[in-house]
C-alpha positions in Angstrom: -53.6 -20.8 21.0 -52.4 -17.3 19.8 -54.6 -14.6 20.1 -56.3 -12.8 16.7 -55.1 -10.0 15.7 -58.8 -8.2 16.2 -58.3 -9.4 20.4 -54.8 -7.7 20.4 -56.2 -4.8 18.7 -59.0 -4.2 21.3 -56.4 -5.1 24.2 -54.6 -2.5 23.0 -57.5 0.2 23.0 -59.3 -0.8 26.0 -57.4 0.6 28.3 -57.7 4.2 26.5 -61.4 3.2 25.9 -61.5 3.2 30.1 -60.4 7.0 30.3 -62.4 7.6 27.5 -65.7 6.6 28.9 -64.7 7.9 32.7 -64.2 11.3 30.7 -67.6 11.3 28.6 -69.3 10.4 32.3 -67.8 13.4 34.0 -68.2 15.8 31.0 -72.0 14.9 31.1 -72.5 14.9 34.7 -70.9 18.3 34.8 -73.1 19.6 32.1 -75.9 18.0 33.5 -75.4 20.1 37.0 -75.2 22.7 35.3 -78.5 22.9 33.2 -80.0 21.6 36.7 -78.0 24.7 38.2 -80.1 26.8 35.0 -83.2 25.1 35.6 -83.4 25.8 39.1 -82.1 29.5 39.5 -79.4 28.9 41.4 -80.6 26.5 44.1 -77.8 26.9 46.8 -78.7 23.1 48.2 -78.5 21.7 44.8 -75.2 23.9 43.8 -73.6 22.0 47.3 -74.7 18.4 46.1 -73.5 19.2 42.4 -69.7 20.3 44.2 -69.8 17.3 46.2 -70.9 14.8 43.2 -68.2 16.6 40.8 -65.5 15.8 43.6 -66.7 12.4 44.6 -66.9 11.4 40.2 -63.7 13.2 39.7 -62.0 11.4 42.3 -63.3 8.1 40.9 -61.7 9.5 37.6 -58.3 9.6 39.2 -58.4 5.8 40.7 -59.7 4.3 37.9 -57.5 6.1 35.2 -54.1 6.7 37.2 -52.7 3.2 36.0 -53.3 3.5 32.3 -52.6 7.4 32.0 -48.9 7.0 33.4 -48.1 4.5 31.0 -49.9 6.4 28.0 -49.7 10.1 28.4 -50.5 11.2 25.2 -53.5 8.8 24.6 -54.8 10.0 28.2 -55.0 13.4 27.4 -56.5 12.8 24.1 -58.8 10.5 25.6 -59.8 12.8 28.5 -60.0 16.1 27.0 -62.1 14.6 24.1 -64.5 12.0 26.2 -65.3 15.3 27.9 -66.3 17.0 25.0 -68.5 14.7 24.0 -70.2 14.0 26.8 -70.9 18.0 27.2 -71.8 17.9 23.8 -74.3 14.8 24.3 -76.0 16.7 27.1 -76.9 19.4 25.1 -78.3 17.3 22.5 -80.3 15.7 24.8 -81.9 19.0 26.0 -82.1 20.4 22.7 -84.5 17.6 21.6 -86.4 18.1 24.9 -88.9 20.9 25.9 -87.1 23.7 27.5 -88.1 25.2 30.8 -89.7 28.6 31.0 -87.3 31.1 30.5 -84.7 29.0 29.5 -82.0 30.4 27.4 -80.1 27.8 25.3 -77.5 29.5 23.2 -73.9 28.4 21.7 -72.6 31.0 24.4 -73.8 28.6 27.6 -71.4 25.8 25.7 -68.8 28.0 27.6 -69.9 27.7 30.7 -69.9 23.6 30.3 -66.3 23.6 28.6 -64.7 25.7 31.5 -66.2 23.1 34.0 -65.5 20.1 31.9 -61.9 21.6 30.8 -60.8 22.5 34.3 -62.0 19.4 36.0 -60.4 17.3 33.6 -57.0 19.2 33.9 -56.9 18.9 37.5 -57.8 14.7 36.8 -54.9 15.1 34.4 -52.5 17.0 37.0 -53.1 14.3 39.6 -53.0 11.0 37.8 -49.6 11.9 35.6 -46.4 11.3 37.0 -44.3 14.1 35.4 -44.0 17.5 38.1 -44.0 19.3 35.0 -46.9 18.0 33.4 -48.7 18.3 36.8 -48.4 21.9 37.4 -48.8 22.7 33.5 -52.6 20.7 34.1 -53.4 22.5 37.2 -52.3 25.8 35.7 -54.0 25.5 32.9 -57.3 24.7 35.0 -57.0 28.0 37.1 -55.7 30.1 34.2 -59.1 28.9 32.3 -61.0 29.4 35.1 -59.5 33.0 36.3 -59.7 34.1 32.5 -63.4 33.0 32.5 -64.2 34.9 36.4 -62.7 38.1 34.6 -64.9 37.5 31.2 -67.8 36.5 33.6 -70.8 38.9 31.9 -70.0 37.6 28.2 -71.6 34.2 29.4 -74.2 34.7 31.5 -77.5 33.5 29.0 -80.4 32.8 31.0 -83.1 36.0 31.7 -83.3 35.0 35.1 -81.5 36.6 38.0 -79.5 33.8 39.8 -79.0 36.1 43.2 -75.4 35.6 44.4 -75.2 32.1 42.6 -74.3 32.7 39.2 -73.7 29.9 37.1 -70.3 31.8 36.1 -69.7 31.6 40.1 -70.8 28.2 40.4 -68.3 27.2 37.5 -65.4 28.9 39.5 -66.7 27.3 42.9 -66.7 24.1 41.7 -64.0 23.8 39.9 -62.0 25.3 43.2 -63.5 23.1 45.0 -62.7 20.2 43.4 -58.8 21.1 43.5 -58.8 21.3 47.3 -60.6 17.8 47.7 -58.4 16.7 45.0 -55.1 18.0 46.6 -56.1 16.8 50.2 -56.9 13.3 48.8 -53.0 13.6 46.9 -51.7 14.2 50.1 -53.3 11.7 52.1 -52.3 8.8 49.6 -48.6 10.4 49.4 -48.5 10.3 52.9 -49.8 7.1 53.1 -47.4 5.5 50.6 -44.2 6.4 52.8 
């Protein structure tokens, strides 16, 4: 019996619909962190667990997208940069139709403190799980260019009235998004050196 033409239409998108929805989960668990990183003033503890989660999710990015994003480049990226969006965007809507915390400052400004995370995180997905040298090191040097760019621009984003101490959010965004790169380049060179 030959397939319809609806089943070979959704064949066809479901693997992009995979990356998709991998992307929209990391963009709102970033975001998520983040406001949690807000909320709670900086909690060191909770800034460690957040790094850890964002490395841990991240790498589950790269296993469960590497097979379909070397075949489909273009619809990766698409699908990754985008899902990400949207799931930073869904936080925030989520938050804006709850009750804020005292002092909590929720501005289109702190939208650029989530897009820097979700951006750079999803380069650095991007730079391991494409085959291309070229478009590896464009990824990753996009995500450190953003990030560096950002560090420098630090004061422009900072929206909360609340001191954060020596954890800034702006610092935390850098930290993280560091961190993930190392775990993400140990883990690349552990399954390199694996495969020979």
């Amino acid at each position: 019996m030959e397939p319809s033409a609806t089943y070979r239409l959704w064949r066809g998108f479901e693997p992009v619909g995979i990356i998709f929805v991998f992307a929209l989960l990391l963009g709102a668990f970033a975001s998520a962190g983040l406001i949690a990183e807000r909320a709670t003033r900086g909690d060191p503890r909770l800034g460690v667990a957040l790094v850890l989660g964002g490395l841990a999710f991240t790498l589950l990015s790269v296993r469960a997208v590497r097979p379909v994003a070397r075949r489909r480049v273009g619809a990766f990226l698409v699908a990754q940069f985008v899902g990400a969006l949207l799931g930073v965007g869904a936080t925030h809507l989520v938050l804006a139709l709850s009750p804020p915390p005292t002092g909590f400052s929720e501005t289109p400004v702190q939208l650029v403190n989530d897009a820097v995370l979700v951006l750079g995180l999803s380069a650095l997905v991007g730079s391991l799980v494409l085959r291309a040298p070229r478009a590896r090191s464009l990824l990753a040097s996009f995500a450190f260019a953003l990030v560096a760019l950002y560090h420098a621009t630090a004061p422009e984003w900072h929206v909360d009235a609340f001191a954060f101490g020596e954890l800034t959010i702006q610092r935390f965004v850098a930290i993280q998004v560091l961190a993930v790169a190392a775990g993400l380049m140990a883990f690349d060179w552990i399954a390199s050196d694996g495969a020979r």
